[in-house]
C-alpha positions in Angstrom: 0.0 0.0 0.0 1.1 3.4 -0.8 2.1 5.7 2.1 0.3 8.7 0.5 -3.1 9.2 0.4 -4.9 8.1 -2.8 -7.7 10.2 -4.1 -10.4 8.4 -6.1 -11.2 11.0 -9.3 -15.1 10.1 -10.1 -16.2 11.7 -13.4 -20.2 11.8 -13.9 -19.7 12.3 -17.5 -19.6 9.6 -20.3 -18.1 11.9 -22.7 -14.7 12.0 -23.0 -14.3 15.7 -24.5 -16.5 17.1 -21.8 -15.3 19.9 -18.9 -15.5 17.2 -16.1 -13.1 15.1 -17.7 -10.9 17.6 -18.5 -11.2 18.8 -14.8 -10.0 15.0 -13.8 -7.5 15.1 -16.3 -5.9 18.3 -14.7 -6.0 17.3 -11.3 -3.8 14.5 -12.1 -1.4 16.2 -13.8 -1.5 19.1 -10.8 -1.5 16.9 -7.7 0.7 17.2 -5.1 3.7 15.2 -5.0 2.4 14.0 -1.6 -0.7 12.8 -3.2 -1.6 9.6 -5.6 -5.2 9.8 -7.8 -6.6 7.1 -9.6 -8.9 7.6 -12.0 -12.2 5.9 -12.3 -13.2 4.8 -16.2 -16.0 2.2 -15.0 -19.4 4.1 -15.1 -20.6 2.9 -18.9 -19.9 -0.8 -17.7 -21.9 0.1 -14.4 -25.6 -2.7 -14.9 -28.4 -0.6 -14.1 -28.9 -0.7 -10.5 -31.2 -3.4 -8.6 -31.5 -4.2 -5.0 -31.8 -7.7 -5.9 -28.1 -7.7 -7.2 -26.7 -5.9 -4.4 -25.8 -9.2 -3.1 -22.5 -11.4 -3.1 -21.7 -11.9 -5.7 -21.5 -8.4 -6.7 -22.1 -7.9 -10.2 -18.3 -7.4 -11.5 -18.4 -4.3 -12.5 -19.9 -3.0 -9.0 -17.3 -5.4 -7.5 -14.2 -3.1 -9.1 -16.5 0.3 -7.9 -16.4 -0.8 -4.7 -13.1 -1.5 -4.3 -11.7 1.3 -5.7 -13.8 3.4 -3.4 -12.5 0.8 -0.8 -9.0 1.5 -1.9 -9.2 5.7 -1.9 -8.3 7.2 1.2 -10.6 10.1 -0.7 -12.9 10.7 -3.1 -13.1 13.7 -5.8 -16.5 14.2 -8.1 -17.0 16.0 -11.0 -20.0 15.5 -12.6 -22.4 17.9 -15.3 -25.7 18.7 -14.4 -28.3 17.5 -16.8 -31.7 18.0 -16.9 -31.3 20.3 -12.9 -29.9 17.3 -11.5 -27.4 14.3 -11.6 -27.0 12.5 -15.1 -28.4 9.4 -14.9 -25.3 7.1 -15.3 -24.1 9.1 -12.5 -26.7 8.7 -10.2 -26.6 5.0 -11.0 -23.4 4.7 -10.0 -24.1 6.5 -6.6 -26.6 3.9 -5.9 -24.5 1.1 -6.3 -22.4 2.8 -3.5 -25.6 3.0 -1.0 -25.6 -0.6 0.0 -21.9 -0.9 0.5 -19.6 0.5 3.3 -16.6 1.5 1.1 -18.0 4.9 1.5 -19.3 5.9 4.5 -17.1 8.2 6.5 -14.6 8.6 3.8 -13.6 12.2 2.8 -15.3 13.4 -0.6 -15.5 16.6 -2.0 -17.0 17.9 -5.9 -16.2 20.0 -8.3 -18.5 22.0 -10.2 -17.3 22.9 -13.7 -20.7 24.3 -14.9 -20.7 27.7 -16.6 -21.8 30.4 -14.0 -25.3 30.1 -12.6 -25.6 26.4 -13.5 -25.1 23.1 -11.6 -26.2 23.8 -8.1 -28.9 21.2 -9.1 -26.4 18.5 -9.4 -24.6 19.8 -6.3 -27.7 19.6 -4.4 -28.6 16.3 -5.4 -24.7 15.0 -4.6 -25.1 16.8 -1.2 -28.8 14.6 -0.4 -27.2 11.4 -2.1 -23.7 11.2 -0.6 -25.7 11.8 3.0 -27.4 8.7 2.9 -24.2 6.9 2.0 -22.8 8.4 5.4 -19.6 9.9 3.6 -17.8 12.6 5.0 -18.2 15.4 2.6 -14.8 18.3 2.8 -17.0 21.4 2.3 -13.1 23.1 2.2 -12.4 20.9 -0.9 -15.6 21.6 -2.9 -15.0 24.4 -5.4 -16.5 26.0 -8.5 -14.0 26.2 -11.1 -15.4 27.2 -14.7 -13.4 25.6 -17.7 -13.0 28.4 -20.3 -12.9 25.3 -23.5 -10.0 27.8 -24.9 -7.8 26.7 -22.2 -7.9 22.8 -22.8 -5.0 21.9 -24.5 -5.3 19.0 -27.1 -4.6 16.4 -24.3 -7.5 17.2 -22.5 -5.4 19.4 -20.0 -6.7 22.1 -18.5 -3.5 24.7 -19.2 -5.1 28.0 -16.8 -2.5 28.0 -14.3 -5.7 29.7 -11.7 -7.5 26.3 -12.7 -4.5 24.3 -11.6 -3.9 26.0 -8.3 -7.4 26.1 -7.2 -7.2 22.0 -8.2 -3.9 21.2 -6.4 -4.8 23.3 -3.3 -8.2 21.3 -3.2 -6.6 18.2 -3.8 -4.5 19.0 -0.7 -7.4 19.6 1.4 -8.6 16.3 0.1 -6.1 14.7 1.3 -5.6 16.5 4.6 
């Protein structure tokens, strides 16, 4: 096991060009040396979510969710809002983690990419959702940081070096 803290990056998005991913992206590239993330790529495989399933054997795909929340010492989120709330693979995801322990008490924290005066829906939503799984939401860590698309470099990178600052220093917090 690593001696520094991992932080699980959670994207809500399944599309691979969007803001949130790029978000993700950065904070890789920008974390503290101190700090090891691991990015999540597993919500498309996620079945849709039944309480009759939530049993051992674990579907595998909710198998390797779990664990990797298991593994984080944190967990990061950055998901759109879609329709004033979660997207739907998203929230699926966040139910899988409801019957499960991996989460509860564990440090997570969001970041909101939305342009101005959008996503406090999906915020909202995360806030109601991540109560019932009991985890231990870092208000510190959760920050609004708007992608301008102009500053994504061609690797997905966000290259604003305000963006990265405000994503290291959050990822310390995260960590702390």
């Amino acid at each position: 096991m690593s001696a520094h803290p991992v932080i699980l990056l959670l994207s809500g998005s399944l599309r691979s060009g969007s803001s949130n991913e790029s978000v993700l992206r950065t904070a890789v590239e920008v974390a503290p040396a101190s700090v090891r993330t691991v990015r999540y790529v597993g919500l498309a495989a996620l079945p849709h979510f039944n309480p009759d399933d939530d049993t051992e054997p674990l579907p595998p795909a909710v198998a390797e969710l779990r664990a990797a929340i298991a593994g984080a010492s944190a967990v990061l989120i950055c998901t759109p809002e879609y329709a004033g709330t979660l997207p739907g693979s998203f929230k699926n995801l966040l139910d899988w983690t409801v019957g499960g322990t991996e989460i509860c008490d564990k440090p997570v924290a969001w970041v909101n990419a939305a342009a101005p005066g959008r996503g406090a829906g999906a915020e909202a939503t995360l806030r109601t959702v991540l109560g019932y799984t009991g985890a231990a939401i870092v208000e510190k860590a959760c920050r609004r940081i708007t992608v301008d698309r102009r500053t994504v470099g061609a690797d997905g990178v966000i290259t604003d070096p305000e963006a990265c600052e405000q994503l290291r220093e959050l990822l310390g917090v995260l960590a702390g």
